[in-house]
PLY file of the C-alpha trace (Angstrom):
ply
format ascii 1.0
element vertex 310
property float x
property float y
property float z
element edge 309
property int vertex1
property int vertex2
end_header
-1.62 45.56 116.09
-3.94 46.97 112.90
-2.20 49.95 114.01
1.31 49.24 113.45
0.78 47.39 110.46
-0.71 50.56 109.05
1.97 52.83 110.09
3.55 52.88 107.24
1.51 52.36 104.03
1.91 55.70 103.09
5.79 54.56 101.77
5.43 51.07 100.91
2.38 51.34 98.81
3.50 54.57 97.12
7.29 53.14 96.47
6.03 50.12 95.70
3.92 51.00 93.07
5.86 53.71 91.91
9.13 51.34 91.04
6.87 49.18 89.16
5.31 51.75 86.74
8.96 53.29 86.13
10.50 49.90 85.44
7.64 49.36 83.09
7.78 52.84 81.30
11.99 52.97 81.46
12.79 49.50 80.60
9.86 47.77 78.40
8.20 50.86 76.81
11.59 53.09 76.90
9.62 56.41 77.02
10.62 59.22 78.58
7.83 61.61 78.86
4.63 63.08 80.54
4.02 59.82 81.85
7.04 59.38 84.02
7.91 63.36 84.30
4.36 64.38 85.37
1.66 61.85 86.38
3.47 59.28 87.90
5.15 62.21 90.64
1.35 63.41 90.57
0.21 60.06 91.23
2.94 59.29 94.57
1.80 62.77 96.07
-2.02 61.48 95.60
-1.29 57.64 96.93
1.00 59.22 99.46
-1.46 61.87 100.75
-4.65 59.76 100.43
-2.78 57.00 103.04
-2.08 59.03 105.57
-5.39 60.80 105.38
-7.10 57.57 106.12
-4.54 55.73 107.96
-2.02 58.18 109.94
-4.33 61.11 110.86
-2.04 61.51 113.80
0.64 63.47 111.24
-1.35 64.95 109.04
-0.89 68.44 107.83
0.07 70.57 104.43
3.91 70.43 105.35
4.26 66.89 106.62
2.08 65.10 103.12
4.31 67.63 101.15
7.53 66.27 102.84
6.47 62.92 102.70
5.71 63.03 99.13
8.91 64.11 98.55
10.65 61.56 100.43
9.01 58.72 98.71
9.91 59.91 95.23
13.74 60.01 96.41
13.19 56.64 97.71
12.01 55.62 94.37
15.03 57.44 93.06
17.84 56.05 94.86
16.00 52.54 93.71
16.13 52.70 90.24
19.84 53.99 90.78
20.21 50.77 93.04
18.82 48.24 90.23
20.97 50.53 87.25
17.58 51.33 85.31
19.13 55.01 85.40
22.20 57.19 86.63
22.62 59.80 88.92
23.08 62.61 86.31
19.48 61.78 84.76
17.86 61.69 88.37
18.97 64.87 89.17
17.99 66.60 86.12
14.22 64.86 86.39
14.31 66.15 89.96
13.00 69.33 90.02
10.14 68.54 88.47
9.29 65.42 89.94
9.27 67.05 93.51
7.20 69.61 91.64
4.76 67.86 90.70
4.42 65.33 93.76
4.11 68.34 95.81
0.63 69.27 93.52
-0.58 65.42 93.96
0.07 66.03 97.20
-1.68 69.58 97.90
-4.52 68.37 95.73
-5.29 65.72 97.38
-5.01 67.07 100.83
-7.52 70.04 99.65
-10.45 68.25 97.58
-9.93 64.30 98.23
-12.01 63.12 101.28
-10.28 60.56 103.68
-13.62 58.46 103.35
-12.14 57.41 99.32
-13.09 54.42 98.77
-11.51 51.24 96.71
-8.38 52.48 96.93
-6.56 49.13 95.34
-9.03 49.86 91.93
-7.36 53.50 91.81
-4.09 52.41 92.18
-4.58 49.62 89.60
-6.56 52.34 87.07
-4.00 54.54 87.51
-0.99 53.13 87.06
-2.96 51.50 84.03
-3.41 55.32 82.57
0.36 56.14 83.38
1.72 53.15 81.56
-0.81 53.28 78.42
-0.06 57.03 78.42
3.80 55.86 78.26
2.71 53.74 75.36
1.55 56.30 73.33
4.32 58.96 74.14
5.96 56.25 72.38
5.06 57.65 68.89
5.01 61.26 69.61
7.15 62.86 66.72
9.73 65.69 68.27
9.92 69.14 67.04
12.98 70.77 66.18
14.93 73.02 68.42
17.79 75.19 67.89
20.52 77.22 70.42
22.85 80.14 68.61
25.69 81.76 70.79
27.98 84.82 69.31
31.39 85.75 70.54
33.36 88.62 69.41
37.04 87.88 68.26
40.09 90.13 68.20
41.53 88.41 64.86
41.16 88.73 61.25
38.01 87.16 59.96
40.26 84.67 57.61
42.06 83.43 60.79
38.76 82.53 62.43
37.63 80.97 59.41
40.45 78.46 60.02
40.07 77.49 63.62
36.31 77.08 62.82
37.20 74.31 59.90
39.61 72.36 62.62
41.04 73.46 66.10
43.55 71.59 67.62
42.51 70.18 71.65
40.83 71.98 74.27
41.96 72.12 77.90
39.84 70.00 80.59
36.98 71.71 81.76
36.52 73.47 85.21
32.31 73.22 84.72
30.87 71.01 86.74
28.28 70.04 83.95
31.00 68.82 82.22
32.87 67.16 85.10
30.11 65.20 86.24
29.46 63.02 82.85
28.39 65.59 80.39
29.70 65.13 76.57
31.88 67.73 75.98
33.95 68.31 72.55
38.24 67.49 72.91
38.87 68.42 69.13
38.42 68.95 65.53
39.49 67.77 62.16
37.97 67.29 58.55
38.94 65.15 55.73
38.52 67.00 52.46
37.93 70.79 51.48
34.79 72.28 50.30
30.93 70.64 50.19
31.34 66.71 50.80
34.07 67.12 52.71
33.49 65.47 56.39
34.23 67.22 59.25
34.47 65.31 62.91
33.95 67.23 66.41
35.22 64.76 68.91
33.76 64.49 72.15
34.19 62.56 75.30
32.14 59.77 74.15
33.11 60.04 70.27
33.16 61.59 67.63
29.99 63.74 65.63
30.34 63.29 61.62
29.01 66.22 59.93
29.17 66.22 56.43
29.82 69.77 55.10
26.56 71.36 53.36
27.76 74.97 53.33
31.66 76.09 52.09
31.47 79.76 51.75
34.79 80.77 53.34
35.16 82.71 55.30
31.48 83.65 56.08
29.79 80.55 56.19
30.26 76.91 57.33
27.07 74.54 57.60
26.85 70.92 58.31
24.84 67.89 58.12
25.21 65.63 61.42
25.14 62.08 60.10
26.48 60.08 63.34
26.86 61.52 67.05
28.37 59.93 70.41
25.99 59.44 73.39
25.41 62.67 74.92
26.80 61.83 78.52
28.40 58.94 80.52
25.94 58.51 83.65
27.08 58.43 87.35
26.60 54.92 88.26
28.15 51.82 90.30
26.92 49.74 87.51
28.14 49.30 83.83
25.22 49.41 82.32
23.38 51.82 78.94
19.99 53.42 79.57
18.05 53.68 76.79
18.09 57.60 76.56
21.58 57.56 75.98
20.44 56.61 72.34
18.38 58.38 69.86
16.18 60.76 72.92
18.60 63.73 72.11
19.32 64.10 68.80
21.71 66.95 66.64
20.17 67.72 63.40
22.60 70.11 61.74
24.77 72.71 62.40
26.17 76.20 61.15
29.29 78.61 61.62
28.57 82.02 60.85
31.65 84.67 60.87
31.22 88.23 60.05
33.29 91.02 59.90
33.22 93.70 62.06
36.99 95.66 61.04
40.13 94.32 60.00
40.92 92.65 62.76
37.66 91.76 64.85
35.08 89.14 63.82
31.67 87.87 65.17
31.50 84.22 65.71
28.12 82.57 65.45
27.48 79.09 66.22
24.14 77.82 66.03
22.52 73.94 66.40
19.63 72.58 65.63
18.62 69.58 67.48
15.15 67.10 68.51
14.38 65.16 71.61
12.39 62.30 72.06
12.05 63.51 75.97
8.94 65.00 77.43
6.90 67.59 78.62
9.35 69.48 76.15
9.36 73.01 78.16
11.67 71.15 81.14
13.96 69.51 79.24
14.30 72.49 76.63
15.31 74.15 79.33
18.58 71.76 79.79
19.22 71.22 76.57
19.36 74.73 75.84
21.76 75.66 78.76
24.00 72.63 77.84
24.17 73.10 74.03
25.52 76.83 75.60
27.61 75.44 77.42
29.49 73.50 74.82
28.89 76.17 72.33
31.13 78.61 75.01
33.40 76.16 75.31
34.16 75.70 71.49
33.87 79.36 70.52
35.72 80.63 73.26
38.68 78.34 72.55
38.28 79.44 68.60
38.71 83.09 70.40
41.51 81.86 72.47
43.68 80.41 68.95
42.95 83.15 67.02
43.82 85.84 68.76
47.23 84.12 69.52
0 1
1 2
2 3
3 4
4 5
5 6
6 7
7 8
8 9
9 10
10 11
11 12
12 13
13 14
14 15
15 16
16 17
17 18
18 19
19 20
20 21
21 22
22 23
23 24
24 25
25 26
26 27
27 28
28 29
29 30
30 31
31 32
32 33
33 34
34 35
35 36
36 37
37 38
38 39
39 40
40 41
41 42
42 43
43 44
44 45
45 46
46 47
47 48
48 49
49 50
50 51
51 52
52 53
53 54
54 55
55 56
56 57
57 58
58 59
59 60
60 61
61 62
62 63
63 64
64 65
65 66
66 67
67 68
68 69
69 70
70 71
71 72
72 73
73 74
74 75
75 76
76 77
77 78
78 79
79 80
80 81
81 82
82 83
83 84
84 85
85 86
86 87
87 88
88 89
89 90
90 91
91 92
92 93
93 94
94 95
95 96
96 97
97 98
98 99
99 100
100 101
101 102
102 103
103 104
104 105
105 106
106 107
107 108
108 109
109 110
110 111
111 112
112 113
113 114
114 115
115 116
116 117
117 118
118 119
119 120
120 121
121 122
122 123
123 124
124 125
125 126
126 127
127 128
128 129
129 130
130 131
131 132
132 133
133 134
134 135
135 136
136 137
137 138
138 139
139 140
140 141
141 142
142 143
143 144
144 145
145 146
146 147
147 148
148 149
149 150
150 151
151 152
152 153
153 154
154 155
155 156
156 157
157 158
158 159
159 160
160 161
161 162
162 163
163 164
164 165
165 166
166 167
167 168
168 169
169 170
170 171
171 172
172 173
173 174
174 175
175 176
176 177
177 178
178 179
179 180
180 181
181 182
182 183
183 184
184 185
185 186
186 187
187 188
188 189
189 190
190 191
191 192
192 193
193 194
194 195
195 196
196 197
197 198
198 199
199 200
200 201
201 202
202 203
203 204
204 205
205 206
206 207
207 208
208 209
209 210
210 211
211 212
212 213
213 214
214 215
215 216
216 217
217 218
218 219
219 220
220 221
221 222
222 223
223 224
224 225
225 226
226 227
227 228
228 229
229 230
230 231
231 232
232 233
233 234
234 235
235 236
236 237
237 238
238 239
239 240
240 241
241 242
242 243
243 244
244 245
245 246
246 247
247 248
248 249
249 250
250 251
251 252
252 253
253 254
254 255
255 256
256 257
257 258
258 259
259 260
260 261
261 262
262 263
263 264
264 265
265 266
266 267
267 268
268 269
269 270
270 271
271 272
272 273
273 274
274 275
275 276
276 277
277 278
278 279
279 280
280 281
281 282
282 283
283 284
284 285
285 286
286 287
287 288
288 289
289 290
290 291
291 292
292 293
293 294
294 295
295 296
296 297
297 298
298 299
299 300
300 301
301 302
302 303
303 304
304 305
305 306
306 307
307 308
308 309
């Protein structure tokens, strides 16, 4: 009987625990950092591996603590999906790193933690303790600034370009998946008033960015102030509901059009954006923002390309 009701601490205790640090940290602290990126995965593979060391001894190896890591950190996953504390599209960008790093919680344990640990309910309490106050302080961190330039060359007159990079008129639907799956992506553009003041507004899926214009040297330079901006995606979710990184975690800064010319009738295009988020360890989520700001820089400048040249 001890048996059986031991067969499965390994996923209760680590699930368990694990939903109640990230409903802490998601919902109550709203941080979205080292905390919940890196420890807390580190901490599952630990609690997950240090269980079966003691209790299941039966399945214990590198692969199976590694796998079983893993599967309690989808569990914990699909839950806060389940309860609408986040969406699908945020899940599976955390992913990667989460199995990462529950994999090295895991392997860690299973290499230097003996199965004769003791007090195991006082490191579960100190630890999630750490994780959350950690959470708390990620709070504060201030972001650094960021910023993603893409070039295209253009078969048109560098005064064409010039006026498809002021306003263009709508862009087709997307075939990227990014962009299919929830991802912001930018339907238009128009301005209201010529020269430096005038306001400029790149509409997206979820609304429109208002950049007031800082920069009016036509037709070589076009900069921008971004003084309101949509959220940055609509998440995959059963539920109607608005996590709290939909607001103020990413954040565009400014922006720039830069158009030189190369003859009479061929230009460089050269968007560039500079951006901050409140999202952490910065070197992952660079990573996406980078590729996505591309990604909607491609879309924009290839579409400038597209009207010009016809």
């Amino acid at each position: 009987m001890k048996k059986n009701s031991t067969n499965y601490l390994h996923i209760y205790i680590p699930v368990f625990v694990g939903l109640i640090i990230l409903f802490v940290g998601l919902k109550i602290t709203e941080s979205y950092g080292i905390a919940i990126f890196l420890l807390l995965p580190f901490f599952i593979g630990f609690l997950t591996t240090i269980l079966l060391k003691k209790y299941r001894n039966d399945i214990f190896s590198i692969k199976k603590v590694i796998l079983l890591s893993f599967l309690n950190i989808m569990i914990i996953s699909l839950g806060i999906m389940v309860v609408a504390i986040e969406g699908l599209i945020c899940v599976a960008m955390a992913s990667p790193i989460l199995l990462a790093f529950s994999a090295i919680g895991a392997l860690t344990t299973f290499l230097y933690i003996d199965k004769s640990v003791r007090n195991i309910n006082s490191i579960i309490v100190l630890f999630s303790i750490s994780i959350i106050g950690v959470s708390f302080v990620e709070k504060e961190n201030i972001p650094s600034v960021s910023h993603v330039t893409t070039s295209i060359i253009i078969d048109a007159p560098i005064e064409k370009v010039w006026e498809n990079v002021i306003t263009f008129p709508e862009l087709e639907e997307p075939k990227e998946l990014l962009f299919r799956a929830g991802i912001a992506y930018p339907i238009n553009a128009t301005i209201d008033g010529k020269g430096i003041g005038a306001i400029r507004y790149c509409n997206f899926t979820t609304g429109s960015f208002v950049e007031p214009i800082t920069t009016w040297n036509a037709p070589h330079h076009l900069a921008f102030d971004v003084l309101e901006q949509p959220a940055p995606m609509k998440e995959i979710s059963y539920w109607d509901f608005d996590a709290a990184h939909l607001h103020d975690y990413f954040i565009s800064k400014n922006g720039e059009f830069r158009l030189k010319k190369i003859s009479q009738n061929k230009t460089e295009l050269i968007g560039t954006t500079w951006y901050t988020h409140h999202i952490y360890p910065e070197f992952y989520w660079r990573l996406w923002s980078n590729h996505i700001i591309h990604k909607i820089h491609y879309r924009v400048l290839n579409h400038i390309k597209k009207v010009s040249e016809n």
